[in-house]
C-alpha positions as CSV (number, residue, x, y, z in Angstrom):
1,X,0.0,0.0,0.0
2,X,0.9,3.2,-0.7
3,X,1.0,6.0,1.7
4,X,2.6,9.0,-0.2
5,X,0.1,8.4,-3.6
6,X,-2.9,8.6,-1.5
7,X,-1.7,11.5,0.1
8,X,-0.5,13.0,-2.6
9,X,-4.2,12.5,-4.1
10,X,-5.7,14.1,-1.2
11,X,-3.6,17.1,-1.0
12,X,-4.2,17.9,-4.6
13,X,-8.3,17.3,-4.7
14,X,-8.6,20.0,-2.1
15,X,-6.4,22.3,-3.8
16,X,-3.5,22.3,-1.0
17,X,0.1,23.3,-1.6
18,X,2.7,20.8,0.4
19,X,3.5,23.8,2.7
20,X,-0.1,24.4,3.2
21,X,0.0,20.8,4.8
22,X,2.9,21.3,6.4
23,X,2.1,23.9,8.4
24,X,-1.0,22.6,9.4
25,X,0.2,19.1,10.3
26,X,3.7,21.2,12.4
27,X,6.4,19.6,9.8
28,X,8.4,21.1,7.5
29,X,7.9,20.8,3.5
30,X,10.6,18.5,2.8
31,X,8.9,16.1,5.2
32,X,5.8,16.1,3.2
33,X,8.0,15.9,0.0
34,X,9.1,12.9,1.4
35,X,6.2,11.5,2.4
36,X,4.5,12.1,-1.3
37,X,7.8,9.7,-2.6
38,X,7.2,7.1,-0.5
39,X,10.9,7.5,0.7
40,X,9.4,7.9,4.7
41,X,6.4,7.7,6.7
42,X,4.6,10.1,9.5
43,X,5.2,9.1,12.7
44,X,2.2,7.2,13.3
45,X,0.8,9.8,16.0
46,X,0.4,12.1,12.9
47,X,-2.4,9.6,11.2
48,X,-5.7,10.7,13.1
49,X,-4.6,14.1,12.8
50,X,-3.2,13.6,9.1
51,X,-6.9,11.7,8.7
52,X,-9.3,14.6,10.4
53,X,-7.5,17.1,8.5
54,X,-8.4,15.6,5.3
55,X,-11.4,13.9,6.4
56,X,-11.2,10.6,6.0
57,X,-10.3,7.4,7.9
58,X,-6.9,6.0,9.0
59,X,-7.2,3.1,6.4
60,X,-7.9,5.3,3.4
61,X,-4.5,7.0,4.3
62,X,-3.0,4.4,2.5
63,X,-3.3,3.4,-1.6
64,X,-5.8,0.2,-1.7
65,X,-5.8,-2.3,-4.6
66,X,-8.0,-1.0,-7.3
67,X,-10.6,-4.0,-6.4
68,X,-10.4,-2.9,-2.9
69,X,-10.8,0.5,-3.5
70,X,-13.8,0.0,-6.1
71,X,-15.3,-2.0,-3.3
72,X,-14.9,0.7,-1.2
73,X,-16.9,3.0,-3.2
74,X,-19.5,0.8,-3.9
75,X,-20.2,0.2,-0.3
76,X,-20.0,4.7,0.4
77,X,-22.6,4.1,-2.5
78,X,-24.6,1.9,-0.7
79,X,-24.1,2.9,2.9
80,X,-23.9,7.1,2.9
81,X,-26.4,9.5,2.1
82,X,-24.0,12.2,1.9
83,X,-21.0,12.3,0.4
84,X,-17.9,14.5,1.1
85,X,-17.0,16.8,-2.4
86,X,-13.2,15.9,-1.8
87,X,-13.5,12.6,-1.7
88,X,-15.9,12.0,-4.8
89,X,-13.6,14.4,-6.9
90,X,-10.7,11.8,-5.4
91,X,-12.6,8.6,-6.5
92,X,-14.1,10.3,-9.8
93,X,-10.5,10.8,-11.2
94,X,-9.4,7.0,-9.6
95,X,-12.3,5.6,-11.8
96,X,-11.7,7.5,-14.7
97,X,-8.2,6.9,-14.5
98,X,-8.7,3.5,-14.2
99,X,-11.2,3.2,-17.3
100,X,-8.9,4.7,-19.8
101,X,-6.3,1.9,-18.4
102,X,-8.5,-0.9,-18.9
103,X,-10.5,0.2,-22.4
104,X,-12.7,-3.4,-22.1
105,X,-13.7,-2.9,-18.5
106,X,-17.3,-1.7,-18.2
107,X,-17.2,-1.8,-14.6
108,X,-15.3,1.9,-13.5
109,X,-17.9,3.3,-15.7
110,X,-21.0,1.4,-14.2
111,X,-19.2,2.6,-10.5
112,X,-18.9,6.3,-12.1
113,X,-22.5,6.4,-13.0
114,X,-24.0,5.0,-9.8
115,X,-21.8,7.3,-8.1
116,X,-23.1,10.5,-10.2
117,X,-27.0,9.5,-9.6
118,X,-26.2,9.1,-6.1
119,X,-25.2,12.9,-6.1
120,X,-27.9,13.5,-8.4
121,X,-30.4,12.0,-5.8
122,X,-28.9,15.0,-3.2
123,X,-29.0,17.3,-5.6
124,X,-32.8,16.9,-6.3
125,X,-33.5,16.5,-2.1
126,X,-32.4,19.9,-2.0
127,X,-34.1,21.7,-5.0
128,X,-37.3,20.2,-3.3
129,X,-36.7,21.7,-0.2
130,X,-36.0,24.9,-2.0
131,X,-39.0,24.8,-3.9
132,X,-41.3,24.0,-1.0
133,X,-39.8,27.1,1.0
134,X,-40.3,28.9,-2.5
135,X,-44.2,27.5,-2.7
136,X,-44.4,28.0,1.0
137,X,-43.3,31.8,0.9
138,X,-45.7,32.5,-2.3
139,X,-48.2,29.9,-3.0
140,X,-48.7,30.8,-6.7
141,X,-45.2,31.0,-7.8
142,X,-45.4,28.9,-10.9
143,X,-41.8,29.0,-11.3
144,X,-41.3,27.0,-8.3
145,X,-44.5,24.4,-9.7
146,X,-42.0,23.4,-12.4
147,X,-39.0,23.3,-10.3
148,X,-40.6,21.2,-7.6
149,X,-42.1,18.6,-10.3
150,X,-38.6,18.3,-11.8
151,X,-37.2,17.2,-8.7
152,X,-39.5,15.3,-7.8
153,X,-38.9,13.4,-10.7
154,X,-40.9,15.2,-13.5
155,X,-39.3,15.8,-17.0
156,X,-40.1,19.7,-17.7
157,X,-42.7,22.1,-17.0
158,X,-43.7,22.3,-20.4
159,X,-45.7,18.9,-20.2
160,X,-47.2,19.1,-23.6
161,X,-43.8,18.8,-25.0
162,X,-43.1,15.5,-23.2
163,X,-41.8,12.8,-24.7
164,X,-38.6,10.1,-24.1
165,X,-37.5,10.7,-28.2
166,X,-33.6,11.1,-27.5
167,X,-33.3,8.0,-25.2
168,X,-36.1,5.8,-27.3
169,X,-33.6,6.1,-30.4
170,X,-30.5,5.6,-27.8
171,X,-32.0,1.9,-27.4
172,X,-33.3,1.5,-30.1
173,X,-30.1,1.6,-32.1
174,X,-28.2,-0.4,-28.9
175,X,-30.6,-3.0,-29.4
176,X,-30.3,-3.2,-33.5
177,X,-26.2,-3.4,-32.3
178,X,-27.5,-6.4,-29.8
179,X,-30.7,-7.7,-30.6
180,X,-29.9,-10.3,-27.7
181,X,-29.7,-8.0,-25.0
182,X,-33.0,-8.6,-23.6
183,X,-33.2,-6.6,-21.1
184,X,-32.6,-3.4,-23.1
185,X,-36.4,-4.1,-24.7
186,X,-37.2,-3.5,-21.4
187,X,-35.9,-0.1,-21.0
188,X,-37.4,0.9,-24.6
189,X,-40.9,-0.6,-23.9
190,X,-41.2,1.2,-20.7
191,X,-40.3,4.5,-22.6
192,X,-42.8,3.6,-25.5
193,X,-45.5,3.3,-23.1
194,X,-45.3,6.2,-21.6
195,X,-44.6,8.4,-25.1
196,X,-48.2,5.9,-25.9
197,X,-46.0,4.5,-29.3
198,X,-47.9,1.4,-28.8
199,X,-47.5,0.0,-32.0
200,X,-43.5,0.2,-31.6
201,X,-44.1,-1.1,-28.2
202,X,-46.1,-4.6,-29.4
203,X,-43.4,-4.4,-32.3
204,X,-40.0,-4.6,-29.7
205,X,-41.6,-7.2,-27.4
206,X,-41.9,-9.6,-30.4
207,X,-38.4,-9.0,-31.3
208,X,-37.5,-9.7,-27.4
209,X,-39.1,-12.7,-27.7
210,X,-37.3,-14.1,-30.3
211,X,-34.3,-13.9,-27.7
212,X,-36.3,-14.2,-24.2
213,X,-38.9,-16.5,-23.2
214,X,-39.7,-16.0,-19.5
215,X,-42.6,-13.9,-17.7
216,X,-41.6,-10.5,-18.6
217,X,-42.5,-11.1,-22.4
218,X,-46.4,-11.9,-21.5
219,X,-45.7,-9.0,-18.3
220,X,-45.5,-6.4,-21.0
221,X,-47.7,-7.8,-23.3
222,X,-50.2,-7.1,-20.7
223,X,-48.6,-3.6,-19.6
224,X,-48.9,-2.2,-23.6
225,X,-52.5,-3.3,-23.9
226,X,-53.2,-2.1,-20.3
227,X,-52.0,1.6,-21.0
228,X,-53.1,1.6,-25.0
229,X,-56.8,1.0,-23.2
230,X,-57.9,-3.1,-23.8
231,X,-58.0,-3.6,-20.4
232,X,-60.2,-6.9,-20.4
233,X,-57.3,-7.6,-22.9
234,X,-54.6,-7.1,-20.3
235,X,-56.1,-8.7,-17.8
236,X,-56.2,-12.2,-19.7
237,X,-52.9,-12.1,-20.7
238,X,-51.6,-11.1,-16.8
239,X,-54.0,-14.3,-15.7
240,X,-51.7,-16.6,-18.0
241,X,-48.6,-15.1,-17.2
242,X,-50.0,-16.1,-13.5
243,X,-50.4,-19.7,-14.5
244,X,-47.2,-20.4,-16.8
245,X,-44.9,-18.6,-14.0
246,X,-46.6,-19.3,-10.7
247,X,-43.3,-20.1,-8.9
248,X,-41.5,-16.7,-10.0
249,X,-41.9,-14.4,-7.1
250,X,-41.6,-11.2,-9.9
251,X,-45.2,-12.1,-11.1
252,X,-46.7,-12.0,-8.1
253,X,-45.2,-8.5,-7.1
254,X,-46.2,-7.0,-10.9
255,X,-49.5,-8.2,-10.0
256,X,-50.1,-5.9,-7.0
257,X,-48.6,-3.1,-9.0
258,X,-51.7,-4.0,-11.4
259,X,-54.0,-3.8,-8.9
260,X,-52.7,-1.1,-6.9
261,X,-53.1,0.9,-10.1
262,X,-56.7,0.2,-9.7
263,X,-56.9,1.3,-6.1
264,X,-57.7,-2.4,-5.3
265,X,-55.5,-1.9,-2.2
266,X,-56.2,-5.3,-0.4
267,X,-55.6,-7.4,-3.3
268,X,-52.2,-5.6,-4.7
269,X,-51.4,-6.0,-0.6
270,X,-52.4,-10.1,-0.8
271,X,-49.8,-10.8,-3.9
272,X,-47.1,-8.1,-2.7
273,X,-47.4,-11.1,0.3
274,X,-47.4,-13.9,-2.1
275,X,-44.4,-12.4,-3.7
276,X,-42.3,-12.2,-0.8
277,X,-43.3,-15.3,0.6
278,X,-42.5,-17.4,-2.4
279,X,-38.9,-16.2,-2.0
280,X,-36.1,-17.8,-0.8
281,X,-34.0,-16.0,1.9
282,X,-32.2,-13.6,1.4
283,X,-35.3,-11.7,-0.3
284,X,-35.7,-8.6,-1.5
285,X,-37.5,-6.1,-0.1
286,X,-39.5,-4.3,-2.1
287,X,-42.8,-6.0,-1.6
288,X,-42.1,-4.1,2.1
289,X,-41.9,-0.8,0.2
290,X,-44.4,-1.2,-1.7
291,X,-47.1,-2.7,1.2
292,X,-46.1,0.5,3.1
293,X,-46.8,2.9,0.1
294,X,-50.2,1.0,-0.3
295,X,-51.1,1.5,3.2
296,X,-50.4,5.0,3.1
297,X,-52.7,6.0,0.2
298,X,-55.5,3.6,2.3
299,X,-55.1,6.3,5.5
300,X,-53.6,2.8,7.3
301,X,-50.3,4.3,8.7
302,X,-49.8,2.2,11.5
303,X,-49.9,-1.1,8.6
304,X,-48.3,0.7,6.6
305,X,-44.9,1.4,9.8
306,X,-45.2,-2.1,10.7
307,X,-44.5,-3.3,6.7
308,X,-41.1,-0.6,7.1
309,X,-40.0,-2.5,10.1
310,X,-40.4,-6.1,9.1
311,X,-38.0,-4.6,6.3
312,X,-35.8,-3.9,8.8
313,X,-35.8,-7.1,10.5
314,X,-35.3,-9.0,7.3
315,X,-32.6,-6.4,6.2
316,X,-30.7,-7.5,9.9
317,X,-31.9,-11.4,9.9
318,X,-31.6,-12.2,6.1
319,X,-28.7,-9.6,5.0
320,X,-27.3,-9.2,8.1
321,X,-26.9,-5.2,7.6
322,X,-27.8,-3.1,10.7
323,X,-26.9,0.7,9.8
324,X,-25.9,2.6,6.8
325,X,-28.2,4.4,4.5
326,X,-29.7,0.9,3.5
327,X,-31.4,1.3,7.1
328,X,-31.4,4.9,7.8
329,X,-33.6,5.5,4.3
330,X,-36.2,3.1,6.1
331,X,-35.7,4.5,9.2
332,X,-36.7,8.2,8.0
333,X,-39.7,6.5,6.3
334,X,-41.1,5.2,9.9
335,X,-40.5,8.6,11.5
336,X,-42.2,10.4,8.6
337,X,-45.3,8.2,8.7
338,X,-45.4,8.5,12.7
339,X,-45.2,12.5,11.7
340,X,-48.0,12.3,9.4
C-alpha cells in the first residue's frame, strides 16, 4: 500500500500546496516531500490528525488495490447519504483513471455512474426543499411548480412537449447493435408506453421474444394493452402469465402493481405477500416498500410502519446489515409516517 500516492491525491483534490500541509500538520515541507515519494512515513501519532485534516479514515491513508478500492466506493454508494466533495472528486479521477487503463472494462464506468446519480439524488432532495420554501413563501409561484415537479422526478414544465424521443432512439439503435440484450427491450418498452407509441411497443416485445422466453414477455404484453386502453385484454394475458410462471416471485409482485393501479388496495397487498413469501432468503424487499406505500394511500399508517419495520428485520436477519443508509432510508420513512 501506498501512503505517499494517496496523500498526494488528497492534497491535490482540495487544492493544497505541500506547505499548506505542512504547516497545518507542524512539519516542515521537505517532510511532506518525502512523504509524497514514498521515501518515509509520518510518525504514526500524525495519522488521526493527518486523517481529520483531510477527512477521511486511517485506512484510506494508504493506496488500496483497485478492487479494494472499487469495493470501497461501492459500499459509500450503498451505505452514505451524503457524500464528502473531496473525496468523490478523489474517487471520480481514480475511476476514470482506471477506465482509460482498462479500455474493455465496463465496470469503472458502471461505478462512475452510480456514483453521479447518487449525487444526483442530493442534488434533487435539496431543489425540493428549495422549492417547497419557494411554494411556502408565495403559493402561486409557478416557477417554483416546475421546479418542484422536476425534482420530484418530472421531466419539464412544459408537459405538452413530453416525450422520451432522444433515449427511445438511444436503445433502439443499442438493441439493432444487440438484438440479444433482452433486457434493453425493457428499458425501450417502458419508454414507448409512456410516449403511448404502442405499435412500436407490441413491435419490440416480439423481437425480445425471439431472444427471451420468460414472464416478462407476457408481463409487457399485458402492460402495452393495459395503457393503450384493452383492459379486459390485459387482464387475460396477466391471468396466463400467472399460470405459466406461478413459482416466479416477480409475477406475483407485478401483480399488485396492477391492482394497486386500480386502487384495489387489499388485493395488490395479498400478492405483494405472495411475492415475498414465495422467495427464498435472502429476499428482496420491495414488496415491504411497496405494502407500506399501499397502506399509506389507504389512511392505514400504522400497517403501513409495521410493513417498514419487518424490512428492517429482514434487512438485519436475512442480510445481516444493521446501519448505513440501506437502514437509515427506512428509518426516516417510519418517523415520517409517525409524523404524518
Amino acid at each position: 500500500m501506498e501512503f505517499g500516492k494517496q496523500f498526494k491525491e488528497l492534497r491535490t483534490a482540495r487544492g493544497l500546496t505541500q506547505e499548506t500541509v505542512a504547516e497545518k500538520l507542524g512539519v516542515t515541507g521537505q517532510a511532506v516531500s518525502r512523504w509524497e515519494r514514498n521515501e518515509t512515513l509520518p510518525d504514526i501519532s500524525l495519522l488521526p490528525e493527518i486523517s481529520a485534516y483531510f477527512g477521511v479514515t486511517i485506512d484510506a491513508l494508504f493506496a488500496l488495490s483497485d478492487d479494494t478500492r472499487m469495493e470501497r466506493i461501492q459500499n459509500m454508494i450503498w451505505d452514505e447519504r451524503v457524500f464528502d466533495p473531496a473525496v468523490v472528486e478523489t474517487e471520480r479521477r481514480f475511476l476514470l483513471e482506471k477506465g482509460m487503463k482498462e479500455p474493455d472494462n465496463p465496470k469503472p464506468y458502471s461505478l462512475l455512474a452510480d456514483m453521479e446519480n447518487h449525487l444526483a439524488v442530493q442534488c434533487r432532495e435539496r431543489a425540493e426543499l428549495a422549492a417547497k420554501e419557494a411554494i411556502r413563501r408565495d403559493p402561486y409561484n409557478r416557477d417554483a411548480y416546475g421546479e418542484l415537479y422536476d425534482a420530484m422526478g418530472g421531466r419539464g414544465v412544459d408537459w405538452y412537449c413530453w416525450t422520451n424521443h432522444r433515449a427511445i432512439e438511444f436503445w433502439k439503435a443499442h438493441i439493432k447493435a444487440h438484438p440479444d440484450a433482452s433486457r434493453a427491450y425493457l428499458y425501450l418498452m417502458d419508454l414507448l408506453i409512456e410516449d403511448q407509441r404502442f405499435d412500436e411497443a407490441r413491435q419490440a416485445v416480439a423481437e425480445m421474444e425471439k431472444h427471451e422466453m420468460t414472464f416478462r414477455v407476457p408481463l409487457y404484453r399485458g402492460n402495452i394493452e393495459w395503457f393503450a386502453g384493452n383492459r379486459e385484454k390485459a387482464m387475460q394475458i396477466w391471468n396466463g402469465m400467472c399460470e405459466t410462471y406461478a413459482d416466479e416471485w416477480l409475477v406475483w409482485l407485478s401483480m399488485g402493481d396492477v391492482y394497486a393501479r386500480q386502487g384495489m388496495f387489499e388485493e395488490a397487498i395479498a400478492q405483494y405477500e405472495k411475492a415475498l413469501e414465495i422467495q427464498k432468503p435472502p429476499r428482496m424487499l420491495d414488496s415491504c416498500e411497496s405494502i407500506a406505500q399501499v397502506c399509506e394511500r389507504m389512511g392505514d399508517k400504522q400497517r403501513g410502519i409495521a410493513a417498514l419495520e419487518r424490512e428492517i428485520t429482514l434487512l438485519r436477519e436475512e442480510w445481516n446489515v444493521t446501519c448505513g443508509e440501506t437502514v437509515d432510508c427506512v428509518r426516516r420513512e417510519i418517523e415520517r409516517l409517525r409524523a404524518l
